[in-house]
C-alpha positions in Angstrom: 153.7 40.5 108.2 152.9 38.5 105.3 150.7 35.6 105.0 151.2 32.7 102.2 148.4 31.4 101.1 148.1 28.2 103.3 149.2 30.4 106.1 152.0 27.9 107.1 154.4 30.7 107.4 155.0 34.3 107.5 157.5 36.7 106.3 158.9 38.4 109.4 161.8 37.9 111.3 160.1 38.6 114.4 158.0 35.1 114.7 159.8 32.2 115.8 160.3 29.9 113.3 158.1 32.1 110.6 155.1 30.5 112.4 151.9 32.5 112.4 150.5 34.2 115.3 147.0 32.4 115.8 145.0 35.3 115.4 146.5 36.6 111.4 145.3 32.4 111.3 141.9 33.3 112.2 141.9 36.5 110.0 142.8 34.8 106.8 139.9 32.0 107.3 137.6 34.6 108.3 138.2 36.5 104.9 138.2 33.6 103.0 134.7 32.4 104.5 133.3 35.6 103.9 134.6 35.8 100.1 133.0 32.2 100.0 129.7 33.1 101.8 129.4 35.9 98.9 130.1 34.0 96.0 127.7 31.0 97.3 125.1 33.6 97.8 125.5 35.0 94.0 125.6 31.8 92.4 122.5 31.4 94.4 120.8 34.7 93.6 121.7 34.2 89.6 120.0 30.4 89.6 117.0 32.1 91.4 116.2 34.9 88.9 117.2 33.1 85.6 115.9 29.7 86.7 112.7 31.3 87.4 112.9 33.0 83.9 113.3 29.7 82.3 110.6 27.6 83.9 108.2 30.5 82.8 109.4 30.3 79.5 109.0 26.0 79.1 105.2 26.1 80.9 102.8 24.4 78.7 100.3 26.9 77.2 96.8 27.2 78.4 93.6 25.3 77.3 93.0 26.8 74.6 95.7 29.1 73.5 97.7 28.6 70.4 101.0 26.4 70.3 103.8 28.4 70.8 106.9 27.6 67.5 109.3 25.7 68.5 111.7 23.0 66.3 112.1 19.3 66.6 115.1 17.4 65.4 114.0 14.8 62.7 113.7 11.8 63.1 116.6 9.5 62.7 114.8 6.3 60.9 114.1 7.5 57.3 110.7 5.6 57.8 109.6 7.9 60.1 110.3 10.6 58.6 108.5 10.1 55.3 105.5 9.0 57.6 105.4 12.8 59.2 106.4 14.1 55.6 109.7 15.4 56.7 111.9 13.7 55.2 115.5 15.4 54.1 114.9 18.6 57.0 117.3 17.8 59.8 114.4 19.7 62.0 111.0 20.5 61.6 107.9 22.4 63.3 104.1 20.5 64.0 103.2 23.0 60.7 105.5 20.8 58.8 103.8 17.5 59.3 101.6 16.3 56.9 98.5 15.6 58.8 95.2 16.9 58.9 95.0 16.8 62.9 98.3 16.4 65.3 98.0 15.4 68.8 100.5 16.2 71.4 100.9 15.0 75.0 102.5 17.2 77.2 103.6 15.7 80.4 104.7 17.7 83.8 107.6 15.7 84.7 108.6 18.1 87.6 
């Protein structure tokens, strides 16, 4: 006996009607929850291990320590821009700002 894929019928002369004996019903769902179950739990185990990887990667550095690089996109107004001394980079590091002393804020949003 073969099951379609909505198990609404079977292909077997034997059934009346090509209805499905209740228990090839059961069968089917239980495979299909099972196949679920395991999918669920791998999506699962891949957000744990490289979500994990990327909050250590974006935690702000230590008291102390050195900025880690990193790029910012410039600033839209041209004002601003010539007021960092950036002006024609479409991005730009804190090295790149022409300023004897740069103060950044970094918030812990979550």
């Amino acid at each position: 006996m073969r099951l379609d894929p909505f198990c609404r019928s079977a292909v077997n002369s034997k059934t009346a009607g090509g209805a499905v004996p209740k228990a090839y019903q059961t069968l089917y769902y239980l495979k299909r929850f099972f196949y679920l179950i395991s999918i669920q739990n791998l999506a699962i185990w891949l957000g744990a291990t490289f979500g994990l990887a990327a909050a250590a990667e974006s935690q702000a550095p230590a008291e102390g320590a050195p900025l880690p690089e990193f790029t910012l996109p410039a600033p839209k107004d041209a004002a601003h821009g010539a007021y960092l001394g950036v002006s024609g980079k479409k991005e730009f590091t804190v090295a790149d700002i022409k300023a004897e002393v740069v103060i950044i804020e970094i918030f812990n949003m979550y």
